[in-house]
C-alpha positions in Angstrom: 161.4 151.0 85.3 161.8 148.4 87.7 162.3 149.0 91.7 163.3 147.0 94.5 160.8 147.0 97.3 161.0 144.6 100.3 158.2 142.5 101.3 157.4 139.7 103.6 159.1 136.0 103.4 155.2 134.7 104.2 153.9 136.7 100.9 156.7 135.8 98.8 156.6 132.3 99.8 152.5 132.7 99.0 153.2 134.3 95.6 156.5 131.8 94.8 153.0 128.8 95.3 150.7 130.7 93.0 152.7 131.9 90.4 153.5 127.9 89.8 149.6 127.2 89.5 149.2 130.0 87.3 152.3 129.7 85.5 153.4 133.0 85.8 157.4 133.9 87.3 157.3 135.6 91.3 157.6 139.0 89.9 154.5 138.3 87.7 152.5 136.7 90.4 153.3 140.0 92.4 152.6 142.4 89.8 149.4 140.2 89.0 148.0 140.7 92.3 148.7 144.7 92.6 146.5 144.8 89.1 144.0 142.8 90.9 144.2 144.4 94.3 144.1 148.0 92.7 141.3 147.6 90.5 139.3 146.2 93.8 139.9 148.8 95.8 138.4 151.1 92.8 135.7 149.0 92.2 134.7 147.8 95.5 131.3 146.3 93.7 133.0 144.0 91.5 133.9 140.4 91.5 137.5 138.9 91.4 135.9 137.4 88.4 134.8 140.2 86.4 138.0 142.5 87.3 139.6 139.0 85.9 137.8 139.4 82.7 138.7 143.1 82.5 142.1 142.5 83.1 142.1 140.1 80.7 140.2 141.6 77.8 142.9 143.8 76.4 145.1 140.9 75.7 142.0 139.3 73.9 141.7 141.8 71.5 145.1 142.2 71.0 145.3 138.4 70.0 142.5 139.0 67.8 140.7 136.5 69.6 137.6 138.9 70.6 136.0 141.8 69.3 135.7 145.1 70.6 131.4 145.3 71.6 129.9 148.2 69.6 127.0 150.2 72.2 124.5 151.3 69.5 122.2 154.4 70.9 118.8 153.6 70.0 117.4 156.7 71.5 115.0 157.6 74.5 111.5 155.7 73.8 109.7 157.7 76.1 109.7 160.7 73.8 108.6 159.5 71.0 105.7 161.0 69.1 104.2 157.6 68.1 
């Protein structure tokens, strides 16, 4: 569902620049950042770059172009009877 929402003439002016670099349309750009900009504010510990990747992955997988990493448990060592 799309909704109109005002914002500033300075921050569409900023997204209108970026969304040419990154080749995505104004609403994109927009939309782009609120992904970004939520993700941080959940993850204060991350980097752009890894909330990037994560963002990212998904599509990846979907293109076939990664795999999906398999955790395998191998157990706690420090109980073994050995």
């Amino acid at each position: 569902m799309a909704a109109a929402v005002r914002i500033s003439e300075e921050l569409v002016n900023e997204a209108r620049k970026s969304s040419r670099i990154d080749h995505r349309s104004l609403a994109g750009q927009i939309e782009h950042w609120a992904r970004v900009g939520k993700r941080a504010e959940e993850n204060p510990d991350l980097t752009y770059s890894l909330i990037k990747d994560i963002l990212i992955g998904p599509e990846e997988l979907e293109r076939g172009e990664k795999t999906e990493y398999a955790f395998v448990w191998l157990g706690d060592s420090s109980h073994d009877d050995h």
